[in-house]
C-alpha positions as CSV (number, residue, x, y, z in Angstrom):
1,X,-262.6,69.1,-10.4
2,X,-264.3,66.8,-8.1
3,X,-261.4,64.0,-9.2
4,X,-258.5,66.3,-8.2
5,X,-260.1,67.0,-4.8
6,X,-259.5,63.6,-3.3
7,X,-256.3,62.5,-1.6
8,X,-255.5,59.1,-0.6
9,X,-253.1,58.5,1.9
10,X,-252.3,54.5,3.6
11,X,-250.5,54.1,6.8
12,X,-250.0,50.7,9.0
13,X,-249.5,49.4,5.6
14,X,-248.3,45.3,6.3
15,X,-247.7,42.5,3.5
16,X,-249.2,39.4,4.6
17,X,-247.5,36.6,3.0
18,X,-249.4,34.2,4.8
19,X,-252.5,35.1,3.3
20,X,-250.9,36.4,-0.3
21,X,-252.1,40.1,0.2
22,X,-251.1,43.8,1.5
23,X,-253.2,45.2,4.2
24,X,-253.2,48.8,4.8
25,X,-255.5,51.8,6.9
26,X,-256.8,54.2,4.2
27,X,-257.1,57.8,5.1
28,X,-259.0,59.4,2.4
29,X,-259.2,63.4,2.3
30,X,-262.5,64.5,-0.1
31,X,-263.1,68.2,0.9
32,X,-266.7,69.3,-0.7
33,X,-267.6,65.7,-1.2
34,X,-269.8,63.5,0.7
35,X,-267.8,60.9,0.1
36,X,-265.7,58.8,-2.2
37,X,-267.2,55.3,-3.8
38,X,-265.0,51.9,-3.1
39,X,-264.7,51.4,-6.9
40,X,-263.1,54.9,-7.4
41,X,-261.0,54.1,-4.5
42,X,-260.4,50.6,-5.8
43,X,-259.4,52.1,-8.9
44,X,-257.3,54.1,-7.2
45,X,-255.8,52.2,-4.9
46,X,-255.3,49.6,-8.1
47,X,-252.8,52.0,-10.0
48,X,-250.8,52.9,-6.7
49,X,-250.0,49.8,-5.8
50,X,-249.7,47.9,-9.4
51,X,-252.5,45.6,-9.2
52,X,-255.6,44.4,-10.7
53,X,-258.7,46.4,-9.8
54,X,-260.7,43.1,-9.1
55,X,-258.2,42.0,-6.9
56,X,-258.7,45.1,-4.1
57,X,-261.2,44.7,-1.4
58,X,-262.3,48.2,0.7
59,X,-264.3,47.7,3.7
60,X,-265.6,49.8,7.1
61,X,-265.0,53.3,5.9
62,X,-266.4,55.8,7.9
63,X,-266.9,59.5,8.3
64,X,-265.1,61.9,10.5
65,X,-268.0,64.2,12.3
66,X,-268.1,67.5,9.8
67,X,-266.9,65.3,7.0
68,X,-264.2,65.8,4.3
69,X,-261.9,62.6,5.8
70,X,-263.0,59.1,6.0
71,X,-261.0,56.3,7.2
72,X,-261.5,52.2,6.4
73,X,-259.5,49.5,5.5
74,X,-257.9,47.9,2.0
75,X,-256.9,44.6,1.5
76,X,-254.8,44.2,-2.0
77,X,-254.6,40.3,-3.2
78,X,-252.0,39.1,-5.2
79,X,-254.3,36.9,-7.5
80,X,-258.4,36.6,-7.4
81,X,-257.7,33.4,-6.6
82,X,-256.3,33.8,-3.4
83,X,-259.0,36.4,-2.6
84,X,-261.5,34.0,-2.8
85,X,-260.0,31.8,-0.7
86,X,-259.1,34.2,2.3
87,X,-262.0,36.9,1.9
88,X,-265.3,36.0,3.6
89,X,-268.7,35.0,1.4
90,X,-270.1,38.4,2.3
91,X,-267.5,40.6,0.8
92,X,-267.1,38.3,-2.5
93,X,-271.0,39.2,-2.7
94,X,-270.4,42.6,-2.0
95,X,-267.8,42.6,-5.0
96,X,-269.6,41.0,-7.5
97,X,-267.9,37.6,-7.5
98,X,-269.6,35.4,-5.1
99,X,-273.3,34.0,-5.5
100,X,-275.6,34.9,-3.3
101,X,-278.3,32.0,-1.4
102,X,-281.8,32.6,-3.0
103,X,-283.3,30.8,0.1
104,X,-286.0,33.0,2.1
105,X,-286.6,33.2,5.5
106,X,-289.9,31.3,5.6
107,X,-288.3,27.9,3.8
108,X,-285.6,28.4,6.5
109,X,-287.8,28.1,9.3
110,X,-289.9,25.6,8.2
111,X,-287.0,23.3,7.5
112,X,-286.0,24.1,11.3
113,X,-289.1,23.3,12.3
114,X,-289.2,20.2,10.3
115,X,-286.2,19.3,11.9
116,X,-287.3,20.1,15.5
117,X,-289.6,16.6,15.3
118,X,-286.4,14.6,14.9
119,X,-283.4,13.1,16.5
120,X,-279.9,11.8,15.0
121,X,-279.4,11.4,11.8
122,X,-283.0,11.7,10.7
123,X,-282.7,15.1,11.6
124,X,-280.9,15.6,8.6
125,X,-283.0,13.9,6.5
126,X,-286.3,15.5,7.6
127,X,-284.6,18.7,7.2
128,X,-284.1,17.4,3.2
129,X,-286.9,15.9,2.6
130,X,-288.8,19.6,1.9
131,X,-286.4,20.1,-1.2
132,X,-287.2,19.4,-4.0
């Protein structure tokens, strides 16, 4: 029931052959729903354009006030390849591709700190010498 109750509709729909992908603004009707999740709508969006699941990237949906219509953006690559290429590191996190930087915020500031006590090119090196 709940499956049958969502409607996708795209408009401003544009294929970017510069960057290898479609780009589109996804209207997304889901009456008695809170809301719809971007892997159902990827999955969605996957069998109505003819394209790889992996390969679709949904981003800033948001809610109209009194819900039952969001709206966000879709990008559809024609290979992952190209995806990870264009899409930022963020969003290739986001979809389970990218890796994410283990480094936390107190080892960043003390390399900036380290650094701070140096000039030129030791700069860099200060800023290395705490890894190890």
């Amino acid at each position: 029931m709940a499956d049958n109750a969502v409607t996708i509709r795209t408009r401003k729909f544009l294929t970017n052959r510069l960057l290898n992908r479609k780009q589109m603004i996804v209207d997304v009707l889901h009456p008695g729903r809170p809301n719809v999740s971007h892997k159902e709508l990827g999955e969605r969006l996957s069998k109505l354009y003819k394209s790889s699941e992996d390969c679709v990237f949904t981003f800033g949906f948001r809610t109209a006030f009194g819900g039952g219509k969001s709206t966000g953006f879709a990008l559809i690559y024609d290979s992952l390849e190209e995806a990870k290429k264009v899409e930022p590191k963020y969003r290739l996190i986001r979809h389970g591709i990218g890796a994410k930087g283990i480094i936390s915020s107190k080892q960043r500031k003390e390399r900036k700190n380290r650094a701070k006590k140096f000039r030129g090119t030791k700069k860099a090196k200060a800023a290395t010498a705490g890894k190890k």
